[in-house]
N, C-alpha and C positions, 0 to 999 in steps of 0.2 A: 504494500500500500504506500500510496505518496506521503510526504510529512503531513500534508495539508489534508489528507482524504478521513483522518478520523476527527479534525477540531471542526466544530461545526456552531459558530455563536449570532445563525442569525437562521429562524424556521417560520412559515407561514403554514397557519394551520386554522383549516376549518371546524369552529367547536359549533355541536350543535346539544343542549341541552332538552332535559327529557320531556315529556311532554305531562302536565297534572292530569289524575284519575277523573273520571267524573263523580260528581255525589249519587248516593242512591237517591228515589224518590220510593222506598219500600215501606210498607203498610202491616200494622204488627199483625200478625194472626198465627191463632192457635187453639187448640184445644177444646182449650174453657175461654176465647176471646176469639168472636167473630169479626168483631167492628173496634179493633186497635187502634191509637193512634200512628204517627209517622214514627217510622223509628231507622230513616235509612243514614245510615254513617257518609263521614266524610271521603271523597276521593285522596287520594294519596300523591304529596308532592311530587314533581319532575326530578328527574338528578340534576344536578349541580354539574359542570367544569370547573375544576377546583385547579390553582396554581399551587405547589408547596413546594418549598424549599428545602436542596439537602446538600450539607455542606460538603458530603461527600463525589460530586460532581462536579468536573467544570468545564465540561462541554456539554451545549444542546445535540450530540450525535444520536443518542435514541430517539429524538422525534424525529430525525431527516428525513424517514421514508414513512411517517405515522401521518397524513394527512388531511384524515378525517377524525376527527374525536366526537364519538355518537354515547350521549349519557340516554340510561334508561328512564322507562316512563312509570309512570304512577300509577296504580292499581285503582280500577272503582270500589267505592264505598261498600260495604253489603248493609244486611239486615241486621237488628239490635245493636244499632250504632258502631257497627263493625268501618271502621277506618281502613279504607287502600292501604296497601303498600308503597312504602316511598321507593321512588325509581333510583336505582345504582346512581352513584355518583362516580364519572372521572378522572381519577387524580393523575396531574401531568409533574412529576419532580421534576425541579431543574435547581441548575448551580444558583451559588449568591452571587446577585447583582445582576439578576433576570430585570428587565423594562418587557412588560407588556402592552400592545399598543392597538388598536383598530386599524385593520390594515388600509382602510377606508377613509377615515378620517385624519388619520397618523395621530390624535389623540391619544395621550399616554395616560393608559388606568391603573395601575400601578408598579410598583418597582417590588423584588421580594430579595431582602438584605441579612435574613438571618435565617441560621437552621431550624426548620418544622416548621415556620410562618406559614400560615396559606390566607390565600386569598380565592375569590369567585369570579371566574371569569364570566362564566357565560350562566346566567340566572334559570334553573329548573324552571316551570310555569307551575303554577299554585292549584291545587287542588281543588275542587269543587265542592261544595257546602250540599249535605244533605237533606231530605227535605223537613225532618226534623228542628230545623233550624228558622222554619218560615211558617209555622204553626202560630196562630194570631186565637183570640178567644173566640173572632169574626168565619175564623177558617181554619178549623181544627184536623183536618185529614186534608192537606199541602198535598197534590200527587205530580208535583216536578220536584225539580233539584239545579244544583247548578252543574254545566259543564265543566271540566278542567281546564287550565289555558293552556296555550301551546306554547311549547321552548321555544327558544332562541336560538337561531343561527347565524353565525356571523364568521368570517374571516381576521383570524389576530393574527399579531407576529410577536414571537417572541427573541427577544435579540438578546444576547449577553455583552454586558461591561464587566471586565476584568476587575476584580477587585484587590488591588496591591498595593504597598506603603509606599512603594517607588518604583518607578517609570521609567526606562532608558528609552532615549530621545535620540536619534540621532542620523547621520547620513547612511547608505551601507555600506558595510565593511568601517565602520566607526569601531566599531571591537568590543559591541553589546553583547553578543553571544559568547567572545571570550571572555570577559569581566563574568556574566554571569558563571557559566562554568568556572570557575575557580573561587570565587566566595560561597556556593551551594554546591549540592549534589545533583544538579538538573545538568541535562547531556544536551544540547541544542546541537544543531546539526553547523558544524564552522569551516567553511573554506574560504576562497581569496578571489571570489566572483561576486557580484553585487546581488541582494535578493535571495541571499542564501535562507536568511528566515522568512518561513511563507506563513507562518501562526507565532500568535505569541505563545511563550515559554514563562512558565516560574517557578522559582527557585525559591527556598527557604533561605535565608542567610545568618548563620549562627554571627551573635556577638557575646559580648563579655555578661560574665556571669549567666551563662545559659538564657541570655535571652536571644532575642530573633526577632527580623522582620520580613516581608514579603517582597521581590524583588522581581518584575514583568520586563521581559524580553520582547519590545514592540518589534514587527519588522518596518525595514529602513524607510523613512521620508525621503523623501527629493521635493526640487524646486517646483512648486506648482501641482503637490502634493491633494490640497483644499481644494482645487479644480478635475480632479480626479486625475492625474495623470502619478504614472508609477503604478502601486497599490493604491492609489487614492484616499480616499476616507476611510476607506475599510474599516483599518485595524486603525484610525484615531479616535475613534469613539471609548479605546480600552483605554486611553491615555484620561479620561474626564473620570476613571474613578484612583486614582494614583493619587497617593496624599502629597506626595513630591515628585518632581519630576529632578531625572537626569541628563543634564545634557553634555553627551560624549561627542568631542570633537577630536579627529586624531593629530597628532603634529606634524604629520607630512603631508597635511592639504595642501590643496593650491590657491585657497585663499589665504587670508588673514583666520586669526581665532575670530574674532570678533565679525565677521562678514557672515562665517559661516554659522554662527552663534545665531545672529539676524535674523539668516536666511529662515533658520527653524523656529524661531520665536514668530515671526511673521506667519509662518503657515499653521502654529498653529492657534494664533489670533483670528487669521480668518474665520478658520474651522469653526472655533467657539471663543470668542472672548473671554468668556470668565476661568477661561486657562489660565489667563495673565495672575491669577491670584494664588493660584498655586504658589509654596515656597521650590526653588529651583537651586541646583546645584550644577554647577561645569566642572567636569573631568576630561583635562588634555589629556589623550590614550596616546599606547606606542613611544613613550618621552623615554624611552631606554635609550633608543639611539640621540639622545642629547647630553651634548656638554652643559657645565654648568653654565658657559657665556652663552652658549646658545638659548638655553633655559631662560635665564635674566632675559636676554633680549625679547623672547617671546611673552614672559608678562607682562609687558610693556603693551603686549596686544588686546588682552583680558580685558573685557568689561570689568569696569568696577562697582557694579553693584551687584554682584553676583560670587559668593562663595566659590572659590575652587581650588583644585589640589591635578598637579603632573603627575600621573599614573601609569604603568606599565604592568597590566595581567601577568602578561610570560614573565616580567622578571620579578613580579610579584611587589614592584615597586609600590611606595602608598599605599596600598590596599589596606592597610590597616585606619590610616587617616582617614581615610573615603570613608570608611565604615562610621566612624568617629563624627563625622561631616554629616552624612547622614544622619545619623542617630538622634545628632542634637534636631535637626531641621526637621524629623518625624515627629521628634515630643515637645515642638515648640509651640 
């Protein structure tokens, strides 16, 4: 299978929820009682499309090929106020930081951010009232009832946003997928061609004293990225749930740091502005092959408003600072 043929964070799927029972309109008899009153119970709820969350997931790949979601319907009422059966309900799990949306309206009904939460996607239809229920002192033997309603059908989409403490941002081949392989145990796929990452990747990353924080491997932006060219927007939607973002620029660009710094702040301003609020970090990758004059010379290019540290994965340069850098900028 390809890298990209099992991450699956964006599914359209048709929910159609169940349909309510009708009520009885039944009339007691028996026995010792010829001329009973109404005594027919109620219809039984539709199923529900129910969302929930499990933190054990975090790809939408089991729904890829599921594209009909049919909840069961509501039993009719019976006699001695005998109640339907409510119809099967649903349940679709998916990872945290599911957005559910109307494929239709692109209205967003809700987000599912913690394990077990659920939510209702698509509303059963309500059971019907038996006739029991419409007995008047005027009209004591009611011989209708109410119908059940009918479910709901609708087309959602359910998309995932990554949910990570930090973000690598960066051109391709910026050295995201080597930084992450070496502060976690996550294996991203790394060669010396652009586009090598087709899904994002995350890693855990131990720090001191046994704590940890969560570390997304975006794949690479290019210029004009917000316009869809490259992977386009794709995978910058994973970048809007990153408590910080990182930005890796390597030292043998052919710009300036600061140009290509720009260039990826701009795209992902377009994308969504309230990026900009994010706290951000700059890590110069690859700075093994630098002297110190050379070094000096290039923080001279460094924005300065922006935290940053020269790094080098392979030689395992900094990587303990970056972490340090981080750590503060997550619990700030």
């Amino acid at each position: 299978m390809s890298q990209g043929s099992n991450f699956v964070d964006y599914v359209k799927i048709c929910c159609r929820s169940g349909h309510g029972g009708a009520g009885s309109s039944h009339l007691h008899r028996d026995i010792l009682t010829s001329k009973g009153g109404p005594d027919g119970g109620d219809g039984g709820r539709g199923g529900h499309v129910i969302v929930k969350g499990n933190a054990q997931l975090w790809t939408l790949l089991h729904l890829k090929f599921r594209k009909h979601v049919i909840a069961g319907d509501g039993d009719s009422g019976g006699s001695s106020l005998r109640s339907g059966k409510t119809g099967r309900d649903e349940i679709l799990e998916v990872p945290l930081g599911t957005i559910c949306k109307n494929s239709e309206t692109g209205e967003v009904l809700f987000e599912i951010n913690t394990d077990g939460e659920t939510k209702i996607l698509t509303n059963g239809g309500r059971g019907g009232l038996g006739n029991w229920h419409f007995k008047t002192a005027t009209k004591q033997t009611p011989r209708f009832a109410q119908p059940g309603e009918d479910g709901q059908e609708d087309w959602n989409i359910l998309e995932l946003k990554i949910l990570a403490d930090v973000g690598l941002v960066g051109f391709p081949n910026a050295g995201k997928s080597t930084l992450l392989s070496v502060v976690s145990a996550a294996k991203p796929e790394i060669a010396d061609y652009a586009f090598t990452t087709l899904v994002p990747n995350l890693g855990i990353v131990g720090y001191r004293d046994n704590k940890s924080f969560v570390m997304a491997d975006i794949p690479g932006i290019i210029e004009g990225a917000s316009q869809g060219k490259g992977l386009g927007i794709r995978f910058l939607r994973h970048i809007e749930r990153n408590s910080v973002l990182l930005f890796m620029v390597p030292a043998d660009t052919a710009r300036t740091i600061k140009e290509e710094y720009d260039i990826l702040l701009r795209e992902l301003n377009e994308y969504n502005p309230e990026l900009m609020h994010k706290p951000r970090v700059l890590a110069i990758t690859k700075s093994d092959m630098l002297d110190e004059e050379l070094q000096a010379e290039m923080q001279k290019e460094v924005p300065a408003e922006i935290p940053y540290v020269f790094i080098s994965s392979v030689a395992q340069k900094n990587i303990t600072e970056l972490k340090d850098l981080l750590w503060k900028e997550i619990n700030r």
